[in-house]
TORPA-4810 file (N, C-alpha, C, O; in nm, 3 decimals):
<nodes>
NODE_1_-1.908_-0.525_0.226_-1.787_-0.564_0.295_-1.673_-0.473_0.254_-1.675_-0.426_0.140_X
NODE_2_-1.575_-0.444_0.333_-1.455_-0.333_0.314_-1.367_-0.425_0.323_-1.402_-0.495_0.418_X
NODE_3_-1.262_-0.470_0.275_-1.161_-0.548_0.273_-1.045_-0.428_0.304_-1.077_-0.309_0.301_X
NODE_4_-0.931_-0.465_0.328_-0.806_-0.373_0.374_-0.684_-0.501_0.324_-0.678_-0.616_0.367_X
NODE_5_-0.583_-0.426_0.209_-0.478_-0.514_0.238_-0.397_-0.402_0.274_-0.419_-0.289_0.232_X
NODE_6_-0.267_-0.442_0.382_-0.192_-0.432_0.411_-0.024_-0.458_0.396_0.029_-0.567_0.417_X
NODE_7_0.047_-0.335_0.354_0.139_-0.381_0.334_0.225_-0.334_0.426_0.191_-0.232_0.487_X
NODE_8_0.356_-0.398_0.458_0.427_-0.402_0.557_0.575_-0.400_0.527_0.670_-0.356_0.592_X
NODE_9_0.571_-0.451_0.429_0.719_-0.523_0.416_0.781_-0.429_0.296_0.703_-0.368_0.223_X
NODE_10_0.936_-0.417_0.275_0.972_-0.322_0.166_0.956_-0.420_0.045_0.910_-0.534_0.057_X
NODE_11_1.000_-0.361_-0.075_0.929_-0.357_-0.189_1.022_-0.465_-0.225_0.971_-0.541_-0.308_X
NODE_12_1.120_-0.492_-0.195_1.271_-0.591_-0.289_1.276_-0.652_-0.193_1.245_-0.605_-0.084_X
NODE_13_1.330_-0.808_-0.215_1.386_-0.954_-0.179_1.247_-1.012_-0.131_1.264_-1.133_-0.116_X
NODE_14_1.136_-0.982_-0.106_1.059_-1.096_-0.134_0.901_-1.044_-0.236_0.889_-0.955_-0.320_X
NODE_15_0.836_-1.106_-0.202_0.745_-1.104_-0.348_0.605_-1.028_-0.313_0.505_-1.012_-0.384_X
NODE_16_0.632_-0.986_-0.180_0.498_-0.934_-0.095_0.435_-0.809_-0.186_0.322_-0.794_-0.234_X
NODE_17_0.496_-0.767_-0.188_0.479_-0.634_-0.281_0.331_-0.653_-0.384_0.214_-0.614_-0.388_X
NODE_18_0.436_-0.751_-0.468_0.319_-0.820_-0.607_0.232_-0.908_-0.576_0.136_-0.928_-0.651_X
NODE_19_0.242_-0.949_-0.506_0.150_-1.042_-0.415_0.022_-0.993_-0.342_-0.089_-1.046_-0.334_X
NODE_20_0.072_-0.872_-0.287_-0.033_-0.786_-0.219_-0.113_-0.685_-0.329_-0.232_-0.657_-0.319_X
NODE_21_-0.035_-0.642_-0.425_-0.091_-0.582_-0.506_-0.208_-0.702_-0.594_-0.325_-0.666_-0.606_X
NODE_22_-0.181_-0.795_-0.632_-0.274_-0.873_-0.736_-0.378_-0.935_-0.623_-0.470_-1.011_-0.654_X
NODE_23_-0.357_-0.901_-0.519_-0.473_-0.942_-0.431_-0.570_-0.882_-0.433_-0.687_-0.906_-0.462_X
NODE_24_-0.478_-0.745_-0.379_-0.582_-0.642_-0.407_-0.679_-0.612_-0.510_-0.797_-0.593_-0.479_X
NODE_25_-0.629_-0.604_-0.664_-0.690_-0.634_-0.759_-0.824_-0.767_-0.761_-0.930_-0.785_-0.822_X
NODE_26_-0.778_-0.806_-0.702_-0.833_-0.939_-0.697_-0.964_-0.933_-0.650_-1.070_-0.950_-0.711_X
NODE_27_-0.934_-0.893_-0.477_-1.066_-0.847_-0.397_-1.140_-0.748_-0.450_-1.257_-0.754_-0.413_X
NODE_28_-1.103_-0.618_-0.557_-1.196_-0.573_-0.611_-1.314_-0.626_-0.658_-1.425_-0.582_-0.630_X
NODE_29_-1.288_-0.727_-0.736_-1.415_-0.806_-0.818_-1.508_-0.857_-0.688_-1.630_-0.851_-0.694_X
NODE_30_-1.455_-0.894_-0.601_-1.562_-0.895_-0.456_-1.617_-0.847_-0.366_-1.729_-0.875_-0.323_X
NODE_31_-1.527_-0.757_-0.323_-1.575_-0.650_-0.191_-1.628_-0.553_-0.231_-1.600_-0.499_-0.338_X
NODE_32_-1.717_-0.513_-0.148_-1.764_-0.358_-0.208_-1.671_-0.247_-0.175_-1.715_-0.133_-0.190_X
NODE_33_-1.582_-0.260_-0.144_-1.450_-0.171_-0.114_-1.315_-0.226_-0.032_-1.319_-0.271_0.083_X
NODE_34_-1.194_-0.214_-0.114_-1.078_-0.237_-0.094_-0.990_-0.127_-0.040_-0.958_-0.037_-0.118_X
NODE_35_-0.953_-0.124_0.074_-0.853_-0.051_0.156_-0.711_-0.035_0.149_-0.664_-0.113_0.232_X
NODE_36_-0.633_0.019_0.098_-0.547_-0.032_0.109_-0.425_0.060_0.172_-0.393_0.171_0.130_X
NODE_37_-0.364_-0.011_0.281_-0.242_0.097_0.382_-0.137_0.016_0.362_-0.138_-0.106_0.351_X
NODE_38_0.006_0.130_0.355_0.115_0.146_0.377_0.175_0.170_0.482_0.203_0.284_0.516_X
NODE_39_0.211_0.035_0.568_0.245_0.087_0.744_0.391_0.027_0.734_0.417_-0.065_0.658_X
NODE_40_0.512_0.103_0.841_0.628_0.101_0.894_0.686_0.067_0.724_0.623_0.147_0.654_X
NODE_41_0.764_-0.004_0.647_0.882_-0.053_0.623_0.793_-0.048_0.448_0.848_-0.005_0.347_X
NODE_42_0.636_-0.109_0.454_0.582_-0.053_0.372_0.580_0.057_0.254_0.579_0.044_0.131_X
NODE_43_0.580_0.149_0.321_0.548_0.279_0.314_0.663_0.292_0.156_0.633_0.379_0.074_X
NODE_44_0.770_0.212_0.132_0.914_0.235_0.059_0.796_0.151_-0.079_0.823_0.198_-0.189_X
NODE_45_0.709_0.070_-0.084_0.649_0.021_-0.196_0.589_0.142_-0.296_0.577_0.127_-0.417_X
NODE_46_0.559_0.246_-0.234_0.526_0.328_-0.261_0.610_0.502_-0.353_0.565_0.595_-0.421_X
NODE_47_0.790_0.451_-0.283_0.830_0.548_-0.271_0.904_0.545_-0.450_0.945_0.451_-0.517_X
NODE_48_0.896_0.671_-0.475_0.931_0.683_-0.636_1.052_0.713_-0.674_1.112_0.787_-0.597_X
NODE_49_1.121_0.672_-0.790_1.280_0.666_-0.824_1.307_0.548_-0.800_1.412_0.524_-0.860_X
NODE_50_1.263_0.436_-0.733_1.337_0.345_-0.713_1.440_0.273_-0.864_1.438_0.334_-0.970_X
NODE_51_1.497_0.182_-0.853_1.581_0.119_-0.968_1.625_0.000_-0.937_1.740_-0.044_-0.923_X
NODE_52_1.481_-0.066_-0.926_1.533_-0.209_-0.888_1.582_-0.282_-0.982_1.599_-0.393_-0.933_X
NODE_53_1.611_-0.283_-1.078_1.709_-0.354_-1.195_1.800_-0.336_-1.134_1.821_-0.454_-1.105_X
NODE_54_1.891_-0.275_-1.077_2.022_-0.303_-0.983_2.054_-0.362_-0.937_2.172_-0.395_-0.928_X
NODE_55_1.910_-0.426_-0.855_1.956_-0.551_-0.780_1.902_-0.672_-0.906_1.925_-0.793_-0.898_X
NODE_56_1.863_-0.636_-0.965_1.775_-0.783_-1.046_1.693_-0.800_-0.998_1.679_-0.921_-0.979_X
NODE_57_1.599_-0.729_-0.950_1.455_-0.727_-0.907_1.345_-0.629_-0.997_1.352_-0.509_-1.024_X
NODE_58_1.256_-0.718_-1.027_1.146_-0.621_-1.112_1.120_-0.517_-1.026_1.142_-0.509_-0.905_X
NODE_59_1.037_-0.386_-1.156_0.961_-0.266_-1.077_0.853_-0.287_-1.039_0.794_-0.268_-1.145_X
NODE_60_0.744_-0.321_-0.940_0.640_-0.348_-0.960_0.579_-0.256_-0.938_0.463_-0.248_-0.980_X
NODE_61_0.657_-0.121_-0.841_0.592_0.005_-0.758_0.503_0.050_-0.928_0.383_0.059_-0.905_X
NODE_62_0.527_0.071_-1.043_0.454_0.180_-1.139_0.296_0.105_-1.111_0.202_0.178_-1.079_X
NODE_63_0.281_-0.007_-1.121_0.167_-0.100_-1.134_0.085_-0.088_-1.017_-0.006_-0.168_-0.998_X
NODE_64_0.112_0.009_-0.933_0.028_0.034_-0.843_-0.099_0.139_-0.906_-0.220_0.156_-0.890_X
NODE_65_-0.007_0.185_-0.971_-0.100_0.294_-1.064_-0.239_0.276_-1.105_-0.328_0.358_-1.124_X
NODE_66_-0.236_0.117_-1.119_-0.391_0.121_-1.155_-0.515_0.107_-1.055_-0.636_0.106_-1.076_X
NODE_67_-0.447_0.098_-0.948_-0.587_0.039_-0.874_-0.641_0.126_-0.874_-0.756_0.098_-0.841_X
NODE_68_-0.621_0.296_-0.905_-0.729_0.364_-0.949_-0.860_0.308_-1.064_-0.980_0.337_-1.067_X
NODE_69_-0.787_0.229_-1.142_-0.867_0.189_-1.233_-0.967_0.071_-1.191_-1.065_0.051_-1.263_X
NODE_70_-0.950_0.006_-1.097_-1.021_-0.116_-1.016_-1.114_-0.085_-0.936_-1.197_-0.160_-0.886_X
NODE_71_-1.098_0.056_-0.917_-1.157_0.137_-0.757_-1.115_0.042_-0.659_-1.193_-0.025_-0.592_X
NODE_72_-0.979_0.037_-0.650_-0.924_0.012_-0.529_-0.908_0.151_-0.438_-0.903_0.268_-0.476_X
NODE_73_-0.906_0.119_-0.363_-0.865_0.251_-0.269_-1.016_0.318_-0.176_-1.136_0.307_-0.199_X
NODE_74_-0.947_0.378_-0.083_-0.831_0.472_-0.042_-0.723_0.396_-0.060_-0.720_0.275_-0.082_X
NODE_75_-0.623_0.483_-0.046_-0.444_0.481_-0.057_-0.410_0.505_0.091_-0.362_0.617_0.104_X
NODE_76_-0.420_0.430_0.223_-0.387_0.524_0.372_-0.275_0.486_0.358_-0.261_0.375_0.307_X
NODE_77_-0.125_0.580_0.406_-0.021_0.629_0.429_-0.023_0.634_0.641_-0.091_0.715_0.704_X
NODE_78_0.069_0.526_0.706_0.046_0.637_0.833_0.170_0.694_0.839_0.282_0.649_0.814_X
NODE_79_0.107_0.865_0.901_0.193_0.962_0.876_0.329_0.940_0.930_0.434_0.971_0.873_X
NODE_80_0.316_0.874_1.060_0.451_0.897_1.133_0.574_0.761_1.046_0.693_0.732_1.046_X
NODE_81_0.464_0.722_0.992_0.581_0.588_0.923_0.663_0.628_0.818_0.767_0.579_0.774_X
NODE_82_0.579_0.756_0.776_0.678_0.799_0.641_0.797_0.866_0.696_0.916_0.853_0.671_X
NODE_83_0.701_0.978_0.816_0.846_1.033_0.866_0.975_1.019_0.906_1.076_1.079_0.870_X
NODE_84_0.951_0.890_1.022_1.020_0.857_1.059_1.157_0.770_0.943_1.248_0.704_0.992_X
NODE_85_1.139_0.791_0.801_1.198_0.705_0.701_1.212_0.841_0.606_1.209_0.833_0.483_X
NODE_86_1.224_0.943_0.666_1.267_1.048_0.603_1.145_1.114_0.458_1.157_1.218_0.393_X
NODE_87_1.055_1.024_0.450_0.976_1.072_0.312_0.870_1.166_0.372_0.831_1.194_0.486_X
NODE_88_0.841_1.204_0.246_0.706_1.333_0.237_0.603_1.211_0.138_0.633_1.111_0.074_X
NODE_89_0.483_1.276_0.166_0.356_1.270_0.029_0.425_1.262_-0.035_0.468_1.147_-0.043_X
NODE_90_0.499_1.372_-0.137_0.549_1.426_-0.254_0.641_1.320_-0.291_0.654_1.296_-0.411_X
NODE_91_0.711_1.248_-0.201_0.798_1.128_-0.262_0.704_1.003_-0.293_0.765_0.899_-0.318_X
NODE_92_0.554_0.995_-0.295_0.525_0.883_-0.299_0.474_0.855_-0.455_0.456_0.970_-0.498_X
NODE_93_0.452_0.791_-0.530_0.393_0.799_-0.631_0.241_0.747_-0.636_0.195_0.696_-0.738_X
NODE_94_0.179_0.761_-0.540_0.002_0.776_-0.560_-0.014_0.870_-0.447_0.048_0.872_-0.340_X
NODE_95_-0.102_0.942_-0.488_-0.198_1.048_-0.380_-0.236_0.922_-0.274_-0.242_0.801_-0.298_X
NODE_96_-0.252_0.974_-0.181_-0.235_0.875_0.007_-0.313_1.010_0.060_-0.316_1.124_0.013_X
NODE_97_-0.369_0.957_0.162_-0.449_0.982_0.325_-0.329_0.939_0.430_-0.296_0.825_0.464_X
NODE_98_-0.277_1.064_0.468_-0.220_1.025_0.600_-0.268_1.031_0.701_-0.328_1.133_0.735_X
NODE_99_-0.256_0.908_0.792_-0.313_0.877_0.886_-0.225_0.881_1.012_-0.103_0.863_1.021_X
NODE_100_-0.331_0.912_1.122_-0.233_0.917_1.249_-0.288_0.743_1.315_-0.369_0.667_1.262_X
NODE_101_-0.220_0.727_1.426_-0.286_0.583_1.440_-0.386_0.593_1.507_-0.443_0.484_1.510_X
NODE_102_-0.456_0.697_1.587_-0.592_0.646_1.648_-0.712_0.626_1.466_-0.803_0.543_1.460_X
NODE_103_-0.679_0.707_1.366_-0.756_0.700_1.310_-0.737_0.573_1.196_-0.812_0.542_1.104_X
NODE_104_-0.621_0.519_1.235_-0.564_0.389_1.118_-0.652_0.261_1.228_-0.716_0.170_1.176_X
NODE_105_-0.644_0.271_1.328_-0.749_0.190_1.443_-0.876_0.177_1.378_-0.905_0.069_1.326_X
NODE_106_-0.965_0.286_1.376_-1.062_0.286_1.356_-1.114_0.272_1.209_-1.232_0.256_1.175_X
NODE_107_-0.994_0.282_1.120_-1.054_0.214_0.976_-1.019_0.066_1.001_-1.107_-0.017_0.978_X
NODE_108_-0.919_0.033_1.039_-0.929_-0.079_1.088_-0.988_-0.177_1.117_-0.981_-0.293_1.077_X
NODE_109_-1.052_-0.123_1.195_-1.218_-0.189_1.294_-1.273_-0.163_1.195_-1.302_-0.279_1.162_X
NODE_110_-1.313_-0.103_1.118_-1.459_-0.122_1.025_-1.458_-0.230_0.900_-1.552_-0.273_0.833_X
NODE_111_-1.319_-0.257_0.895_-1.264_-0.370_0.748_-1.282_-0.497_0.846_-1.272_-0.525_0.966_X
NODE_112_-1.318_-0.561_0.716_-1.396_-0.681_0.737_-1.234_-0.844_0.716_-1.165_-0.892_0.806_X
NODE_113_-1.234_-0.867_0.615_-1.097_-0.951_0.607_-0.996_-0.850_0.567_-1.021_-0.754_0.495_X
NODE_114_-0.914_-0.870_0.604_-0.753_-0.846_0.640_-0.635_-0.893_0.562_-0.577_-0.993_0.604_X
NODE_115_-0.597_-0.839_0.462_-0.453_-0.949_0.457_-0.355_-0.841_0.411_-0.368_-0.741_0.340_X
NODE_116_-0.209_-0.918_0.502_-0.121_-0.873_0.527_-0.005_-0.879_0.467_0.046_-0.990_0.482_X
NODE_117_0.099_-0.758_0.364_0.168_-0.846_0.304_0.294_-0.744_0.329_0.406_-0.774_0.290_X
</nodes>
């Protein structure tokens, strides 16, 4: 089974972030592979420098770091979402697969449960 979580939402004022991340972790111990994409508004969970102590919000973006260690991953990035939000690869802090959307479709279709955060 390929599981895919999805993230969607930016990284500060709600909890999706950490939520999606310990899932992910989570589904490791089950699936035989965890997916995991950065689409539209997303894509900022990813993006490095942040300083959320400013607002009084934890960092959670470093702790992404490990799902290398879980064999979480791939990391998909879609391309036009970064662009359009001004970032490169190089601003993200994990190596990503950018994806265009016919090919974010078709990983898509092959993942089995879904969750969206």
């Amino acid at each position: 089974m390929i599981a895919a979580v999805i993230f969607q939402s930016p990284p500060h004022g709600t909890a999706g972030g950490r939520e999606g991340l310990d899932a992910a972790l989570a589904l490791s111990a089950f699936a035989r592979r965890v997916d995991v994409y950065f689409l539209g508004d997303g894509v900022y969970q990813l993006k490095g420098g942040q300083e959320p102590a400013g607002i009084l919000s934890r960092d959670h973006a470093r702790t992404f770091g490990v799902l290398p260690l879980y064999d979480v991953g791939p990391v998909h990035v879609l391309a036009r979402d970064l662009a359009a939000r001004g970032l490169r690869a190089e601003d993200l802090i994990l190596p990503c697969r950018l994806l265009e959307p016919e090919e974010l479709r078709a990983l898509l279709g092959q993942a089995g449960p879904k969750l969206v955060f």
